[in-house]
C-alpha positions in Angstrom: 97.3 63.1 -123.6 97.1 60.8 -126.7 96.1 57.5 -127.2 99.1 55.3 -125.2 101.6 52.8 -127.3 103.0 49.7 -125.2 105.8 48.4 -126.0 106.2 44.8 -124.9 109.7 43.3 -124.2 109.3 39.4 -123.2 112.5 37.5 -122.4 112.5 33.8 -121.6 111.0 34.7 -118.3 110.5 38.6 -117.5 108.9 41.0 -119.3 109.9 44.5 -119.8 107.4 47.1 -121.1 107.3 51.1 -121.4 104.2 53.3 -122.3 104.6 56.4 -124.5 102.2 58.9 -125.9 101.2 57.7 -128.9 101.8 61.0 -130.6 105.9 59.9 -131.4 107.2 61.7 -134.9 107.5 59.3 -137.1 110.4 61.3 -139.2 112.4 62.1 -135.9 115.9 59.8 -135.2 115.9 60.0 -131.5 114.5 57.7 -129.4 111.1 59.0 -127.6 110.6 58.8 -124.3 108.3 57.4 -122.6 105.7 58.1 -119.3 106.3 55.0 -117.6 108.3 51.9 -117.6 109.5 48.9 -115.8 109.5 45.0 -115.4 107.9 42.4 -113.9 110.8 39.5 -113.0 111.1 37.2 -109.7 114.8 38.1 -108.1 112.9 36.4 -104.6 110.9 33.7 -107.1 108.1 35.9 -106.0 107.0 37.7 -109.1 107.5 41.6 -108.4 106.8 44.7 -110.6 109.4 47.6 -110.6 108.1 50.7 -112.4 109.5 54.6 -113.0 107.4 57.5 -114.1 109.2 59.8 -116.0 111.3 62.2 -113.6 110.2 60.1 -110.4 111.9 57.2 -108.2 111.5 53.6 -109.1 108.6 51.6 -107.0 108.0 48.4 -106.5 105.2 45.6 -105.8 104.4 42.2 -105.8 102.7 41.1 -108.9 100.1 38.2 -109.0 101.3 37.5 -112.2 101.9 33.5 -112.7 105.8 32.7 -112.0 108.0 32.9 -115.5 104.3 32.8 -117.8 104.7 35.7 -120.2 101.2 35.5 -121.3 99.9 35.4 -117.6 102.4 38.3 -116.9 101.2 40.4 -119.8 97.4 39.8 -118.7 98.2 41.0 -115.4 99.9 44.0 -116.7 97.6 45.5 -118.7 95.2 45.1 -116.2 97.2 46.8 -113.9 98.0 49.5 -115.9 93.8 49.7 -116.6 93.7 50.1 -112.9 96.6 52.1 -112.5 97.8 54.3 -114.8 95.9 57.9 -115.6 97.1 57.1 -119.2 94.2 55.4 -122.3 94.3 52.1 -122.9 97.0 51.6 -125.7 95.2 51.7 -129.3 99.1 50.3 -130.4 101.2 47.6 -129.2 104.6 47.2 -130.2 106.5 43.1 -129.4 109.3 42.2 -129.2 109.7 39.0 -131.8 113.6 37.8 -132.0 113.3 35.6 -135.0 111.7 37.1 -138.0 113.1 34.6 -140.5 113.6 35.5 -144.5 110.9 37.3 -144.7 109.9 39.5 -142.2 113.2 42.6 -142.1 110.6 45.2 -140.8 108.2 46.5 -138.5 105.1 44.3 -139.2 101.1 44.6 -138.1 100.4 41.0 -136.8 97.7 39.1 -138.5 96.8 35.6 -138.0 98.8 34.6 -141.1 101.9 36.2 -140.2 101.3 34.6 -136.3 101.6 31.3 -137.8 104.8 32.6 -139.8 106.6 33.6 -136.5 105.5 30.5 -134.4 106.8 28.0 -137.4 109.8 30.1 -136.3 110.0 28.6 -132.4 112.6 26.3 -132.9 115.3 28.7 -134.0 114.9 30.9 -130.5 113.5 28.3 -128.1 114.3 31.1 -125.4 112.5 33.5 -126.4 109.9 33.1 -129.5 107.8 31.2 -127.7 107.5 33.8 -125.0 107.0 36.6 -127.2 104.1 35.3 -129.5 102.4 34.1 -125.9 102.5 37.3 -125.1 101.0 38.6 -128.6 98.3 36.2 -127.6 97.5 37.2 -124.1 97.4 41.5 -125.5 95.1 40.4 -128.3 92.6 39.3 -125.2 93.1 41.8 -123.5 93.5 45.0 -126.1 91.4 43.9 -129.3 90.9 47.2 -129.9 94.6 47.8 -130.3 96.5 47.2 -132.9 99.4 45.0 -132.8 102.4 44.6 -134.4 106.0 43.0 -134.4 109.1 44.5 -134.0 112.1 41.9 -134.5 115.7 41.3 -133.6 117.1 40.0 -136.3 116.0 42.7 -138.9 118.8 45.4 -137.8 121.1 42.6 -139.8 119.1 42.2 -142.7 121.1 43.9 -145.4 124.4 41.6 -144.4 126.3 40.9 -147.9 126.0 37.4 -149.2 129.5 36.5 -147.4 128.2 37.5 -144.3 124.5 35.7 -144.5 126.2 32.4 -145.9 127.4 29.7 -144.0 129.6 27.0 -146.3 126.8 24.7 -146.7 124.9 23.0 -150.0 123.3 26.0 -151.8 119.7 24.5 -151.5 119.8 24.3 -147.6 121.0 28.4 -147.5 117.7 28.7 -149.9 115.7 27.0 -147.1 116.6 29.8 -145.0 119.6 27.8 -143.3 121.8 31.2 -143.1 123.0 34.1 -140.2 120.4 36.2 -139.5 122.1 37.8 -135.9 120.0 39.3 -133.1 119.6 41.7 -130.6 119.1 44.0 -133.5 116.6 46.2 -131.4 119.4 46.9 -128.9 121.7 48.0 -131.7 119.1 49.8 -133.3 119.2 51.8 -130.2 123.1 52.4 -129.9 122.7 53.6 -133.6 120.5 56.5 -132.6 122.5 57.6 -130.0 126.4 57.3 -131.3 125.8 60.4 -133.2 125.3 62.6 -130.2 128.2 61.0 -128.4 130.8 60.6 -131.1 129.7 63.1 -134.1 130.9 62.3 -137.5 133.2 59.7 -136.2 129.6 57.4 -135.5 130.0 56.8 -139.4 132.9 55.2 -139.0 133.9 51.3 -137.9 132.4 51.1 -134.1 131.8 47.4 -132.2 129.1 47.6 -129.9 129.0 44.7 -127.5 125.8 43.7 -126.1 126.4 42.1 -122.8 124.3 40.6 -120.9 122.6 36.6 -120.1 122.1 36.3 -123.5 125.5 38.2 -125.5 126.4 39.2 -129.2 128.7 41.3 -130.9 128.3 43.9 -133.6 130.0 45.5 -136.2 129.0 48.6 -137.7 129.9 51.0 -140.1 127.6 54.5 -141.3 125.6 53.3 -138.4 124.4 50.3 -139.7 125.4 46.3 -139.1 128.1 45.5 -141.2 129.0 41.6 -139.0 127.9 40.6 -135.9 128.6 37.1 -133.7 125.3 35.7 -133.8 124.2 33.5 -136.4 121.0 31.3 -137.1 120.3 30.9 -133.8 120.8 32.5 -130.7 123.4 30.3 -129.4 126.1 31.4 -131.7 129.2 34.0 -130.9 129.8 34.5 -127.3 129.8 32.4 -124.3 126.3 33.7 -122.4 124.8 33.1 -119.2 123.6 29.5 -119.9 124.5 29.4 -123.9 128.1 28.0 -125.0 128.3 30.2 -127.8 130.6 29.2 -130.8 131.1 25.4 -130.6 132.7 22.9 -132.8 129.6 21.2 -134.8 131.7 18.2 -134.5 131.0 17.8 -130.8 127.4 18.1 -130.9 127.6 15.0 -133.8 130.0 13.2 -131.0 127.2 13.5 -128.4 124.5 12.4 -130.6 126.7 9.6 -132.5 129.2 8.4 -129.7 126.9 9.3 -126.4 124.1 8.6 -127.6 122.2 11.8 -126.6 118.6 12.9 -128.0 117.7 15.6 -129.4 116.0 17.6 -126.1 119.2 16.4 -124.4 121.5 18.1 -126.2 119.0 21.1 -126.8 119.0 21.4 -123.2 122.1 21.0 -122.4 123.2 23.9 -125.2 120.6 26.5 -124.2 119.9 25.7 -120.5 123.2 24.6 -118.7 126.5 26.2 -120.6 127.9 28.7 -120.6 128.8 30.8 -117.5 126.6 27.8 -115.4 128.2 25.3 -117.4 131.7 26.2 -116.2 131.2 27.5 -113.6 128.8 24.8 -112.2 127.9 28.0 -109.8 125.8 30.5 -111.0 124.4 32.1 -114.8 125.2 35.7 -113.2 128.0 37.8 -113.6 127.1 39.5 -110.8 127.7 36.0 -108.6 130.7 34.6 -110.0 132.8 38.0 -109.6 131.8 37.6 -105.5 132.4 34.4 -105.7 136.2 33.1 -104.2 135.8 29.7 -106.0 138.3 29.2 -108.7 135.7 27.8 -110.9 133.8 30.8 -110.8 137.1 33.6 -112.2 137.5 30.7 -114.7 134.3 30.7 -116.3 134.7 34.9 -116.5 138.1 34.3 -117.7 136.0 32.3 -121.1 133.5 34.7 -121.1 136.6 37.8 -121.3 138.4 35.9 -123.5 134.9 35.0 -126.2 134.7 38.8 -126.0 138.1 39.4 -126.6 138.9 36.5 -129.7 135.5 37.9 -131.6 136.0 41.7 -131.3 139.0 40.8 -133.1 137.4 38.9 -135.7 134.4 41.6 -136.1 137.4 44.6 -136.4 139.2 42.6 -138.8 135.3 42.8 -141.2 135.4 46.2 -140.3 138.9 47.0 -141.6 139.8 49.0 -138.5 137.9 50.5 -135.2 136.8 54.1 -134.9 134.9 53.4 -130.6 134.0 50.3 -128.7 130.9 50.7 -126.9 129.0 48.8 -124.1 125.6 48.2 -123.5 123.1 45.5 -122.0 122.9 44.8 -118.9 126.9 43.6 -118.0 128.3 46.4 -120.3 126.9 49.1 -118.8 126.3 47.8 -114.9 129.7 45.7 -114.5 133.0 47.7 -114.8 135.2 44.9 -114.6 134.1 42.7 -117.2 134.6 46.4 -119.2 138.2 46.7 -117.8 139.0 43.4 -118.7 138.0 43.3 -121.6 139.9 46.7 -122.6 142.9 45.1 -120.6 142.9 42.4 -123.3 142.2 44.6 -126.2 145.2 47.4 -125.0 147.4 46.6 -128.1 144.8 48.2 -129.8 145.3 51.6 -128.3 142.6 51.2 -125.9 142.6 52.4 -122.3 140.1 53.1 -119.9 139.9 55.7 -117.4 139.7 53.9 -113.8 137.3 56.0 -112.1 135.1 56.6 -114.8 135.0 53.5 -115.9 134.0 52.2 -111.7 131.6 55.3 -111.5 129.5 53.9 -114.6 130.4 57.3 -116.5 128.8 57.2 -120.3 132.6 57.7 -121.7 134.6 55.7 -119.7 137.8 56.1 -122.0 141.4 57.6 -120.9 142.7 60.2 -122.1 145.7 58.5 -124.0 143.5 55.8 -125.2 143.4 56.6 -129.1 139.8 54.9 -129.3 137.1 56.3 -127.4 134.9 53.9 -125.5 131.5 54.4 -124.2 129.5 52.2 -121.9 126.3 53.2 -123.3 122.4 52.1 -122.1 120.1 50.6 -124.4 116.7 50.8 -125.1 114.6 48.5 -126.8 111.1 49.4 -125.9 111.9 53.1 -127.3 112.8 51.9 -130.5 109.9 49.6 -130.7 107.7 52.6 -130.1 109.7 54.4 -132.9 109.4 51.4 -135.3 106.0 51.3 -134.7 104.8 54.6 -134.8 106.6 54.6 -138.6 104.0 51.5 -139.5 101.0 53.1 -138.1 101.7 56.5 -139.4 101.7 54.3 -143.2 99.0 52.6 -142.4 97.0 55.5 -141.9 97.9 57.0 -144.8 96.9 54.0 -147.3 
């Protein structure tokens, strides 16, 4: 075997990873794959690791790993992959970095320069930045040997037109950087790669990919690449989300600090931390829950969530000027049929219809055959196209 890449995916408070054979073809579209993979994440508020090797079952134990601490997680990780794992310590690690600002719309090898970049960068994805560079931090201890670089969400949207990157503000604050940038660009990087296989031709042409999941986002694509998407300067824009309100009058967040007299950190907290599906529901941030649940509160709050979906998939078809395939992905598109049927329910005028037991036995094309628009709930994969990104930079880099 070749030296090993790691690809590092921190959320606010798990941490997905995947090792690959560093020897990827940096020319190749499809997504490599890679020897092992899993997570470390606390579903008991124990911290446990769930890992696959290629071809085998998933396995699980409890990791040591401090509670929710990225940087503690990713310590404990690459030591247990030292001890573990037959494979070389990784010589390349690829992070996952939501925010990469104005500047950064590429694959980048992080130096201490551009680490002060990114973290300057925390406010704008409180969730997740943080996280991310801690867990930068904690591989640079461990591997120093390796190199590192950053892989970032909002890059996949970088070549929006000016119409789509500008909000209706004083033309020096859109020169600060006070613009869309969008996100969960690695996950639609990822659809990208695979549409072709699944649709042929007909992947050039107008698809909306929803990414589903706590955190959610629309996006619009045309000749495979982002044309409009829901998320905007931060990643509290577009859909309602787990514990995110999404799309909010501005005016209301002036009320609460003018009229209520809320702080800053209040109304930070109460945006990012207790909205969305929590918020309204006042039960629980999961899917998952709140379609078990009998409480009335609980079909409400997925009656907003539906209904986001719904009122911005029209908005994103309308930039599009028509829709060739709708496509799921993240972790309620492809796992939760009936947030997909619902949603296709809603969207029926368009010519959509799903195939019930496709659609329940989590098929990949879970369309009927007399909907006009096919519709695929598709799996994404982050960590692959990390690899791929940064197997491109390293391959350069070499050849300077």
């Amino acid at each position: 075997m070749n030296a090993s890449l790691l690809s590092l995916n921190a959320g606010s408070a798990s941490l997905k990873f995947a090792l690959f054979d560093s020897a990827i073809d940096s020319n190749s579209s499809s997504l490599p794959t890679p020897i092992l993979r899993g997570e470390i994440d606390a579903p008991s508020s124990k911290p446990t690791l769930t890992y696959t090797h290629a071809g085998e079952p998933s396995r699980t134990e409890a990791s040591n790993a401090p509670r929710g601490d990225i940087g503690g997680e990713t310590t404990w990780l690459i030591d247990w992959l030292t001890r573990n794992c037959e494979a070389p310590r990784p010589t390349l690690v690829a992070h996952r970095i939501v925010h990469g600002g104005l500047h950064y719309n590429e694959c980048v090898r992080i130096t201490p320069g551009v680490f002060a970049d990114l973290q300057r960068l925390t406010s704008l994805a409180p969730l997740h930045q943080g996280p991310g560079l801690a867990g930068v931090q904690a591989a640079q201890a461990s591997l120093p040997e390796a190199m590192q670089v950053a892989c970032f969400d909002t890059a996949f949207h970088a070549k929006h037109t000016d119409a789509e990157r500008r909000y209706a503000i004083p033309r020096a604050w859109h020169e600060r950087g006070y613009q869309r940038y969008g996100f969960h660009g690695l996950s639609y990087d990822a659809i990208s790669r695979r549409l072709p296989a699944v649709l042929g031709e007909q992947a050039h042409g107008s698809v909306v990919v929803a990414h589903l999941g706590s955190g959610a986002s629309l996006c619009g694509m045309r000749d495979l690449q982002s044309v409009t998407t829901t998320m905007g300067f931060t990643a509290l824009d577009g859909l309602v989300m787990g514990t995110r309100c999404g799309a909010l009058d501005p005016g209301l967040v002036l009320q609460w600090f003018q009229h209520d007299g809320m702080q800053s950190e209040e109304v930070s907290d109460l945006l990012y931390k207790k909205s969305g599906l929590l918020g309204v529901s006042e039960i629980s941030a999961d899917t998952r829950d709140l379609l078990a649940s009998k409480d009335p509160r609980a079909q409400q709050a997925l009656d907003v969530f539906v209904a986001s979906i719904v009122r911005q998939t029209g908005a994103i078809i309308a930039t599009l000027g028509g829709l060739d395939a709708l496509v799921f992905t993240g972790g309620i598109g492809t796992h939760q049929p009936m947030i997909r049927a619902a949603v296709v329910q809603k969207l029926a005028w368009l010519g959509l219809v799903t195939n019930v037991e496709a659609n329940a036995n989590g098929d990949l094309n879970i369309a009927s055959s007399s909907s006009r628009i096919p519709i695929f709930a598709l799996p994404t994969d982050e960590e692959a196209v990390m690899a791929a990104q940064a197997a491109v930079l390293h391959t350069a880099s070499a050849k300077r």
